[in-house]
PyMOL CGO cylinders between C-alpha atoms (Angstrom):
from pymol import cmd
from pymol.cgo import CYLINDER

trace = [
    CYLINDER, -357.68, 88.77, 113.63, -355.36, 89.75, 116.48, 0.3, 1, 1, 1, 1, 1, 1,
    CYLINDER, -355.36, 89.75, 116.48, -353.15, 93.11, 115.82, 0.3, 1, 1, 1, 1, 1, 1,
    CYLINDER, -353.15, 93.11, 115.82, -350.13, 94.05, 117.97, 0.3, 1, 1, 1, 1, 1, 1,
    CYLINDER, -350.13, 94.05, 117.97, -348.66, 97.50, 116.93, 0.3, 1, 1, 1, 1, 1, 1,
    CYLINDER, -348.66, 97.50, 116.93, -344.62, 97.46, 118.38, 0.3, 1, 1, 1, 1, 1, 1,
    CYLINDER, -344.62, 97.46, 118.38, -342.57, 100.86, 118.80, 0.3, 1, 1, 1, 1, 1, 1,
    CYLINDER, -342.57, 100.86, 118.80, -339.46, 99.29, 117.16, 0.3, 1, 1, 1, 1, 1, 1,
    CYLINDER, -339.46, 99.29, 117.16, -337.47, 102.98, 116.76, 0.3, 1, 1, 1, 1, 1, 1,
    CYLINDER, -337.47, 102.98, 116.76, -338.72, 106.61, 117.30, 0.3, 1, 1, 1, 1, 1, 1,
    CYLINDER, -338.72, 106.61, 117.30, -340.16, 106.56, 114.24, 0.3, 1, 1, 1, 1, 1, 1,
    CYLINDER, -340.16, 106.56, 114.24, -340.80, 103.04, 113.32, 0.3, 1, 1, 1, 1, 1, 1,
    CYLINDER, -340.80, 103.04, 113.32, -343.56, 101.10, 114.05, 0.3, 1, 1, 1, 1, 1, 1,
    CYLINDER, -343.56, 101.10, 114.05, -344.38, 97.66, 113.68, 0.3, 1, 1, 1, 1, 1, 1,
    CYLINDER, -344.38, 97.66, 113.68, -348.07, 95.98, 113.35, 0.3, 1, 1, 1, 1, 1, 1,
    CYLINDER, -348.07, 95.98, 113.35, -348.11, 92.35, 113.47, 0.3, 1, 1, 1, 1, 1, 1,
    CYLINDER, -348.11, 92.35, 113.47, -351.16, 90.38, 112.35, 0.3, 1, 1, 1, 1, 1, 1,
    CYLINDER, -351.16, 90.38, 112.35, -352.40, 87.35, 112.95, 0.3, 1, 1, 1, 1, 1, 1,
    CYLINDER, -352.40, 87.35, 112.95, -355.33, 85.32, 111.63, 0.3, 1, 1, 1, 1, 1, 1,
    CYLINDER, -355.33, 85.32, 111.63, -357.30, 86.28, 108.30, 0.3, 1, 1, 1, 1, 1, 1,
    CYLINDER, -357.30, 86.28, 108.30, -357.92, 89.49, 106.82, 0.3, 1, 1, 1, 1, 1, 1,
    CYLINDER, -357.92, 89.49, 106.82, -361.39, 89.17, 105.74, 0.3, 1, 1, 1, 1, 1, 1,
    CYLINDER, -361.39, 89.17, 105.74, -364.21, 91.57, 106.22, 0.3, 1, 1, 1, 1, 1, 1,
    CYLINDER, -364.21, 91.57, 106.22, -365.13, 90.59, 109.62, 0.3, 1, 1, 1, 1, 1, 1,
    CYLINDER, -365.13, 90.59, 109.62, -361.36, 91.31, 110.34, 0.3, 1, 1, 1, 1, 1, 1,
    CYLINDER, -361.36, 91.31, 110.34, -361.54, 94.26, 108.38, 0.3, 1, 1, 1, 1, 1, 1,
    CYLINDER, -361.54, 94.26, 108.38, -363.94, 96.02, 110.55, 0.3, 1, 1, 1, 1, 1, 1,
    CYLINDER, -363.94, 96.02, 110.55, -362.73, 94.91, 114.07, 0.3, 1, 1, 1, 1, 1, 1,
    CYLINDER, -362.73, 94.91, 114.07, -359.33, 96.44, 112.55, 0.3, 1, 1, 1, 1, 1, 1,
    CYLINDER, -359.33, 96.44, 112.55, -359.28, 99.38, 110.65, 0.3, 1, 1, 1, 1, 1, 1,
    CYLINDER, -359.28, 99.38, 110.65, -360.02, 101.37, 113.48, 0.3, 1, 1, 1, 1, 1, 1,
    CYLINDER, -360.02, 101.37, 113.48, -357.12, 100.18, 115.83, 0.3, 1, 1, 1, 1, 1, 1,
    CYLINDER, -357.12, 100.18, 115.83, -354.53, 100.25, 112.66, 0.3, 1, 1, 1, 1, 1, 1,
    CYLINDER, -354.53, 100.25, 112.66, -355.53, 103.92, 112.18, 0.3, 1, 1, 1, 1, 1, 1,
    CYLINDER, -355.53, 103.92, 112.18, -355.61, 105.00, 115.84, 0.3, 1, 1, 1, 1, 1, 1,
    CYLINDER, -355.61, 105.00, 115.84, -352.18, 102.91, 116.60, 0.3, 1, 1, 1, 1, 1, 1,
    CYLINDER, -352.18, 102.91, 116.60, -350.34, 103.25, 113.43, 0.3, 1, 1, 1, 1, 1, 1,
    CYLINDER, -350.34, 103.25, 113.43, -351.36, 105.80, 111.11, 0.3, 1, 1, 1, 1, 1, 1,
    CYLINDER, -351.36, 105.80, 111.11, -352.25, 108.70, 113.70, 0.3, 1, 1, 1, 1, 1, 1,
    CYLINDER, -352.25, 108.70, 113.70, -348.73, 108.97, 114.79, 0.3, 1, 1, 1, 1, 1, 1,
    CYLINDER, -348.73, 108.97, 114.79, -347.42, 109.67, 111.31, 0.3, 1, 1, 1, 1, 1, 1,
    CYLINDER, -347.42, 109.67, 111.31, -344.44, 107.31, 111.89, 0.3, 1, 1, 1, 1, 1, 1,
    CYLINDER, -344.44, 107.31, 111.89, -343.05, 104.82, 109.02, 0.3, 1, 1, 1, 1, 1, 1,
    CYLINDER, -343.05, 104.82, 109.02, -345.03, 101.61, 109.37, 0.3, 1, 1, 1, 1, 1, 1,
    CYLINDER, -345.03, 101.61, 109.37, -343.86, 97.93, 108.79, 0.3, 1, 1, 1, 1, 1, 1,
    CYLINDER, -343.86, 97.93, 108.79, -346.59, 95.09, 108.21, 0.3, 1, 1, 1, 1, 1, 1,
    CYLINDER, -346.59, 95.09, 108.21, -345.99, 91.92, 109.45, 0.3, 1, 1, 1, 1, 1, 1,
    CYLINDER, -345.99, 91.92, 109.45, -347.90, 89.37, 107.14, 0.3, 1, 1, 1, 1, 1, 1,
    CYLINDER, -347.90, 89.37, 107.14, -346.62, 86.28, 108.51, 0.3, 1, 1, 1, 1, 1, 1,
    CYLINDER, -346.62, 86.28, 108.51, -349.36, 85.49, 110.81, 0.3, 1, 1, 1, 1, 1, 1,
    CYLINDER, -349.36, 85.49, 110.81, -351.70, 86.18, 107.99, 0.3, 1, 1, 1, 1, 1, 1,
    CYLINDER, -351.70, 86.18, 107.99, -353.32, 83.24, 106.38, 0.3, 1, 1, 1, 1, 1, 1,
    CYLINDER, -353.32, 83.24, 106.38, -356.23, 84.74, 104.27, 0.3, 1, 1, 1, 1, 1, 1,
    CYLINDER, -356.23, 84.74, 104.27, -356.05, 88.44, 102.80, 0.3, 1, 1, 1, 1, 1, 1,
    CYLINDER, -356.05, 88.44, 102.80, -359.58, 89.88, 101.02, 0.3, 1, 1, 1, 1, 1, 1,
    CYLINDER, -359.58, 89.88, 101.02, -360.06, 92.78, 98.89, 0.3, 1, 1, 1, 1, 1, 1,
    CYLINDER, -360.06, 92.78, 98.89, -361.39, 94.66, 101.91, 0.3, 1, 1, 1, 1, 1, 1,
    CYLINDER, -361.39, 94.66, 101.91, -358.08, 93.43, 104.35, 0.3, 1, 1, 1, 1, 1, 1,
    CYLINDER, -358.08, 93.43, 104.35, -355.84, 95.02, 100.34, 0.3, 1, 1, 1, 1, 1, 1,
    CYLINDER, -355.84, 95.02, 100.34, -358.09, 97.99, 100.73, 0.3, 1, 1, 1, 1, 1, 1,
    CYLINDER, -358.09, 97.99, 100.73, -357.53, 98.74, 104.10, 0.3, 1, 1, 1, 1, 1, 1,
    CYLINDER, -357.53, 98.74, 104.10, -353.40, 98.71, 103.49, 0.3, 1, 1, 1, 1, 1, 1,
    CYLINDER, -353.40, 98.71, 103.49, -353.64, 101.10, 100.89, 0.3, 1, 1, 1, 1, 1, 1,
    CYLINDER, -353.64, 101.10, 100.89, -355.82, 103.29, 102.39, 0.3, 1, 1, 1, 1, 1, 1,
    CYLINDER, -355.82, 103.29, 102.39, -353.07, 103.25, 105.47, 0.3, 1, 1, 1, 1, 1, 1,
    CYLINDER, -353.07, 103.25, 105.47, -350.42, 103.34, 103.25, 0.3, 1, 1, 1, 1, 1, 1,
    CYLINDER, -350.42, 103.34, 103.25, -351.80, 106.92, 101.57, 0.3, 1, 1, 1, 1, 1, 1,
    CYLINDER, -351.80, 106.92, 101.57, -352.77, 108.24, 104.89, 0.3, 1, 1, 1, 1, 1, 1,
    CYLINDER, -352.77, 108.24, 104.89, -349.31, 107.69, 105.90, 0.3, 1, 1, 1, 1, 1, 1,
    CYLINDER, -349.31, 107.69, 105.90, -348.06, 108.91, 102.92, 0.3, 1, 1, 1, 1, 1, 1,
    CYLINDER, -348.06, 108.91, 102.92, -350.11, 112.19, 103.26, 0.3, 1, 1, 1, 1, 1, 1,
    CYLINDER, -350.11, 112.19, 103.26, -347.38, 112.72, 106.94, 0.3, 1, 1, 1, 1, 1, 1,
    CYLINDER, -347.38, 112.72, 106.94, -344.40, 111.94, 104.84, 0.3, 1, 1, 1, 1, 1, 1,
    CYLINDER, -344.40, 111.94, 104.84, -344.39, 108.78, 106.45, 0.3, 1, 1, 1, 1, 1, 1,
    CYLINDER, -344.39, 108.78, 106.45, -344.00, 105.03, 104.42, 0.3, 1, 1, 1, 1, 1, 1,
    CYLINDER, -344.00, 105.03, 104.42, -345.20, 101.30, 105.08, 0.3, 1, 1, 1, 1, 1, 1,
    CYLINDER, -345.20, 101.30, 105.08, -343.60, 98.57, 103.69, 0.3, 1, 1, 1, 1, 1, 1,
    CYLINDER, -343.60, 98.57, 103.69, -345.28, 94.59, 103.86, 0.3, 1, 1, 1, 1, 1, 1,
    CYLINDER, -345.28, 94.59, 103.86, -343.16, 92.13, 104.45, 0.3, 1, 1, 1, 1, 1, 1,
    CYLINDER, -343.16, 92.13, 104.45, -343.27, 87.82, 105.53, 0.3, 1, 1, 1, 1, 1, 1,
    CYLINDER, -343.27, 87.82, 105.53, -346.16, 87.26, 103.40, 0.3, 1, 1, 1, 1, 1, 1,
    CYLINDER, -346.16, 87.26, 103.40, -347.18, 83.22, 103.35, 0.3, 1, 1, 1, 1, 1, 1,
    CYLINDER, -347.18, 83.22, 103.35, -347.31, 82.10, 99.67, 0.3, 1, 1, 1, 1, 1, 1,
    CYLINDER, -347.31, 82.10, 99.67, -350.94, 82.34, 98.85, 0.3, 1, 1, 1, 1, 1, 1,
    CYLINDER, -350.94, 82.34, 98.85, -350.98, 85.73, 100.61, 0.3, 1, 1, 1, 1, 1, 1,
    CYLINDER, -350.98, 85.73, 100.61, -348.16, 86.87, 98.46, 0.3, 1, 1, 1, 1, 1, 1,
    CYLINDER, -348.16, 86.87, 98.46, -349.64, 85.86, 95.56, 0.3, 1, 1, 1, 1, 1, 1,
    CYLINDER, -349.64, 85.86, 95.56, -352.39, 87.57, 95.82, 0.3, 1, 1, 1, 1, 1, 1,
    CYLINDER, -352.39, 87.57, 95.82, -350.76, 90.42, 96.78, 0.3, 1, 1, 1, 1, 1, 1,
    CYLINDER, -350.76, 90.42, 96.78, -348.72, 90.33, 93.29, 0.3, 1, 1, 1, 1, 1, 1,
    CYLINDER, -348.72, 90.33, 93.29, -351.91, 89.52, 91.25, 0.3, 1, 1, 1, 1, 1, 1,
    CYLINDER, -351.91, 89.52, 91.25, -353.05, 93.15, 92.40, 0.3, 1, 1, 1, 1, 1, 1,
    CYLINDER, -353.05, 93.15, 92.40, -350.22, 94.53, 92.22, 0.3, 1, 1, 1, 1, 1, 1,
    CYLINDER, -350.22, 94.53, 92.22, -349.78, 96.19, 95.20, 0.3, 1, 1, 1, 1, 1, 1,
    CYLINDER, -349.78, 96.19, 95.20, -346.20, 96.52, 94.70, 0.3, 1, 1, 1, 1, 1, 1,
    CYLINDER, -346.20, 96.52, 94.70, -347.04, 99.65, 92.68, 0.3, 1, 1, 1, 1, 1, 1,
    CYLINDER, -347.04, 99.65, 92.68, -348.56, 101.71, 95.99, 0.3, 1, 1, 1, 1, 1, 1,
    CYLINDER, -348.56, 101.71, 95.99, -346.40, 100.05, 98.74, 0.3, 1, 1, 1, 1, 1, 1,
    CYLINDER, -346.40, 100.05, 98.74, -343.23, 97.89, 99.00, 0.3, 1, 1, 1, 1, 1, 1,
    CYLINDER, -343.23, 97.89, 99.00, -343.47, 94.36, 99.76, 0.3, 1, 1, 1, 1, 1, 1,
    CYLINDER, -343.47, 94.36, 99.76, -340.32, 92.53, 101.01, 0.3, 1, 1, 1, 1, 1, 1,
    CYLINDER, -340.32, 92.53, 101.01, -339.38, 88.74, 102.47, 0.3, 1, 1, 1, 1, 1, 1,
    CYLINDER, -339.38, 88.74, 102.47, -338.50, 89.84, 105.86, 0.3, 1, 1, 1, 1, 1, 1,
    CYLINDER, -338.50, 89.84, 105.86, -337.91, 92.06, 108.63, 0.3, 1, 1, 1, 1, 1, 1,
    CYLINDER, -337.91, 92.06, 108.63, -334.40, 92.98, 107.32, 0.3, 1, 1, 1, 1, 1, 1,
    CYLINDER, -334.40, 92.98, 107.32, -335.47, 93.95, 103.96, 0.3, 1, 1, 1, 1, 1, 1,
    CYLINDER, -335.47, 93.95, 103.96, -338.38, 95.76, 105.34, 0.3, 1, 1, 1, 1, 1, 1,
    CYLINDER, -338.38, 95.76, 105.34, -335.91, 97.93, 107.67, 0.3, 1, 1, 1, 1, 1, 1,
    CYLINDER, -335.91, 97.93, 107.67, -333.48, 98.50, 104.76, 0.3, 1, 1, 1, 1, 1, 1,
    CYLINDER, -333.48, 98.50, 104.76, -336.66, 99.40, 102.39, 0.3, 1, 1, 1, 1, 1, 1,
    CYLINDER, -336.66, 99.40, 102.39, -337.83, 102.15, 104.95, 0.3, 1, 1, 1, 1, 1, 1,
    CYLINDER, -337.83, 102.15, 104.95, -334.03, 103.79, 105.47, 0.3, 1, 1, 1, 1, 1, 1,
    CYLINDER, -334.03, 103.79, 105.47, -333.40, 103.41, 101.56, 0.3, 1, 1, 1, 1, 1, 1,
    CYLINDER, -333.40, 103.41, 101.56, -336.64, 105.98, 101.69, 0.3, 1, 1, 1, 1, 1, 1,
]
cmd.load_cgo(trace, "trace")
């Protein structure tokens, strides 16, 4: 799994992923998602489009980023999920905790809509 987190605005940030969000993954990137994107307390957009595989571990470890951010007043949205990612991510309904969008538009228009 290969994360890049990308300053897009002063208080936007973007983490793209890459690979499969499995366990292994999991652990090798918690820690840099919470150092690089949650410490700052800045709104947080997920790039899914490298993603080929998502786990419960790789859904747990959104949500728990997505209520630490929360917790600074700050909000993630997903967006460019590949089809069996995205279905996934509907059959837990994840849409319920954070937003999940098509693209990079949507996922800019779903953080200023607030």
């Amino acid at each position: 799994m290969d994360i890049e987190v990308i300053a897009l605005e002063p208080h936007v940030n973007c983490l793209r992923l890459q690979g499969r969000l499995d366990a292994a993954a999991v652990d090798r990137t918690e820690v840099k998602l919470n150092a690089a994107a949650v410490a700052p307390g800045q709104h947080l957009m997920v790039d899914l489009r490298g993603v080929e595989f998502l786990a419960s571990l790789g859904i747990r470890m959104l949500i728990t980023a997505a209520r630490s951010l929360k917790a600074k007043g700050a909000r993630m949205v997903l967006f460019g999920a590949q089809p069996l990612v995205h279905e996934v991510l509907e059959h837990v309904a994840i849409d319920q905790i954070i937003p999940v969008v098509a693209d990079e538009a949507e996922a800019r228009s779903a953080l200023a809509a607030g």
